[in-house]
N, C-alpha and C positions, 0 to 999 in steps of 0.2 A: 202625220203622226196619228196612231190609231190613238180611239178614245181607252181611256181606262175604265175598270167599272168601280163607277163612281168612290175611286179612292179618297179624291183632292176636295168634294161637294160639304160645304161647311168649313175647312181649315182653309188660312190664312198664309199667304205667299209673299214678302216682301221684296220687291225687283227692282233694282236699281240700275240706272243708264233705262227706264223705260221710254223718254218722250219717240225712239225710232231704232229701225232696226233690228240686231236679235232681241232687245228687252223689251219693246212692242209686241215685236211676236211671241214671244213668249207670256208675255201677258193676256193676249190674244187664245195659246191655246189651255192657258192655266184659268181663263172664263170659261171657256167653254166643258170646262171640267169640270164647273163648281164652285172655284174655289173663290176667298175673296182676295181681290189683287189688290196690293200697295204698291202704287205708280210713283215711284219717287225719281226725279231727275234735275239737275241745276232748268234744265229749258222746262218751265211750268206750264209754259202753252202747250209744249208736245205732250207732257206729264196728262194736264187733262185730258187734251184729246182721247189719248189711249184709255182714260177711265172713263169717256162717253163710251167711246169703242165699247170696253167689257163689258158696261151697263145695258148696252144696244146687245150685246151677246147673251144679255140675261144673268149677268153674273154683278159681285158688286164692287165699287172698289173706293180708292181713296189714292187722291192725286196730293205729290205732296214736292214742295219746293225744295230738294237736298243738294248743298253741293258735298259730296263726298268726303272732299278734303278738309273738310268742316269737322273734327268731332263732335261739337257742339253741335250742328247740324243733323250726323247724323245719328246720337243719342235722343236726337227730340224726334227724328224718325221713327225709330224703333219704339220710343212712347206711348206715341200719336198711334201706332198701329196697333199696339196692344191696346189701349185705351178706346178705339172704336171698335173693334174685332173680339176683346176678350184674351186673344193667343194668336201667337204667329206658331206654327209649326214649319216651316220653309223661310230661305232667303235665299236666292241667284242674285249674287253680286257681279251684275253686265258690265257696268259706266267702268269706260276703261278705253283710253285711246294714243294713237301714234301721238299726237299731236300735229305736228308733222313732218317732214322727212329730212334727213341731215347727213349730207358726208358724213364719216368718223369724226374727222381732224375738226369740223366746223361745229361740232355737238358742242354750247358752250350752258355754262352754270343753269343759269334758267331755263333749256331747254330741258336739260337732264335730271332737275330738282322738280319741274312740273309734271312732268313725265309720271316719276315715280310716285311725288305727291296724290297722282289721278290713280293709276292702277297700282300702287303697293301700299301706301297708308290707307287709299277711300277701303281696298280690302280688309284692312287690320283694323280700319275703324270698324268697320260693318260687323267685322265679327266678335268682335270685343264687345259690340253693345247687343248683341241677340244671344250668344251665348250663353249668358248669366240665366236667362228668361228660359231657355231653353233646357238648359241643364237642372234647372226648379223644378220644368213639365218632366223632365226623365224622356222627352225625346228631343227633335229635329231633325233636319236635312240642312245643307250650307253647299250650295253649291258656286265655286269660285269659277269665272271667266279666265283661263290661261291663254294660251296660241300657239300655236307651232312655229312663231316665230324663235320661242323660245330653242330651241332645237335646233335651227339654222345659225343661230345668232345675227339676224336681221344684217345678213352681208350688202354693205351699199349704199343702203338710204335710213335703217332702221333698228341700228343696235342699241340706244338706247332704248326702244320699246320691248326687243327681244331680253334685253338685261330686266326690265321692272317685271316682264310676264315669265320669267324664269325667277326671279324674287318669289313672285306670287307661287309659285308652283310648290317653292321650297320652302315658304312661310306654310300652305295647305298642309304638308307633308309632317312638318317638323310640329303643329298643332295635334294631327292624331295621334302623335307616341305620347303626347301627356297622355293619354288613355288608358285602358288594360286592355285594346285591340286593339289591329293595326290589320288589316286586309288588305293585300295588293290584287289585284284579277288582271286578267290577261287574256287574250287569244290572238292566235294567227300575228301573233308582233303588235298587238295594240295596246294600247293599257289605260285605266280609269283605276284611278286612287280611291280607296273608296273607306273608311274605317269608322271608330266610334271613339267618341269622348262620354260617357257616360250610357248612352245612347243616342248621341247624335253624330249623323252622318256628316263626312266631308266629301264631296266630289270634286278633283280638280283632273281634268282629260293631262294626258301628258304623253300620249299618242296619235296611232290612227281614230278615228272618231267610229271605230266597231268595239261595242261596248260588250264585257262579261264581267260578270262582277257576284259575289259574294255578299248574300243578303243577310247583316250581323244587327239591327236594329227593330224592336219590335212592334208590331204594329200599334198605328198613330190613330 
């Protein structure tokens, strides 16, 4: 990913599912941008590690214990990050998983209630406690983790994941029309949802991952 010039240097990015994977790396290249990162992940030990990581990249961050599914948890999140930062202008909400994989017929109560609990509340909490903050500043970004599972409908081994990442996609969607925008972009058959609530952006992919997109937010 090319560097940007110096957009992110000084604002405040809170990333959640950071201790591995894409919320590591994205933490990984939101230091090397400037910004300060908020490491927040239920795994604390990966959580730090990835903010020695940014701090070793020269950026600063704040490792923090969240489990998602916690409101309580994750309203002291979004606190704690305002509280050492000053302002968050960003959130990538990552922590989001199969759990794991399950004929149809064998999907039973607590597979399907965890599921959703991880990737459709931890979203709705996430964003229900940054928005207030954000909508004060007169801007944001919200970027939510979907899948193309959604799309398939996880034929096989993973419909109940395809069902909560199709939730998430349509909770993203049905958030921006509270707004006075609402921008869809497109090209070549792809598409990234992208609009404003006041002046804050929501991105949720709901495509190919070749992005255009309509710039309605102004600058942070």
């Amino acid at each position: 990913m090319p560097k940007t010039p110096d957009y992110f240097i000084g604002k405040t990015i809170i990333i959640t599912g950071a201790a591995s994977g894409i919320g590591r790396a994205a933490s990984l290249i939101f230091a090397r941008e400037g910004a300060n990162v908020v490491c927040a992940d239920i795994n604390i030990d990966g959580a730090k590690e990835t903010a020695k990581q940014v701090v070793a990249h020269g950026g600063k961050a704040l490792a923090l214990a969240t489990d998602v599914t916690s409101r309580r948890q994750v309203n002291d999140m979004v606190h704690r990050a305002i509280e050492t930062f000053g302002s968050v202008q960003f959130q990538f909400n990552s922590a989001g998983a199969a759990l794991r994989r399950s004929k149809f017929l064998d999907i039973d109560d607590a597979l399907f209630e965890s599921t959703f609990a991880l990737n459709v509340k931890g979203t709705l909490y996430c964003m229900q406690a940054v928005l207030p903050h954000m909508l004060e500043n007169g801007h944001g970004v919200i970027v939510n983790m979907a899948s193309m599972a959604h799309r398939r409908g996880g034929p096989g081994s993973s419909v109940h994941y395809a069902a909560a990442k199709g939730a998430v996609v349509s909770m993203t969607l049905g958030v921006l029309i509270l707004g006075d925008h609402l921008s869809l972009a497109s090209a070549l058959g792809s598409a990234l949802c992208i609009g404003g609530v006041a002046g804050v952006t929501f991105v949720t992919s709901i495509s190919k991952p070749v992005i255009a997109a309509t710039e309605i937010v102004p600058e942070l």
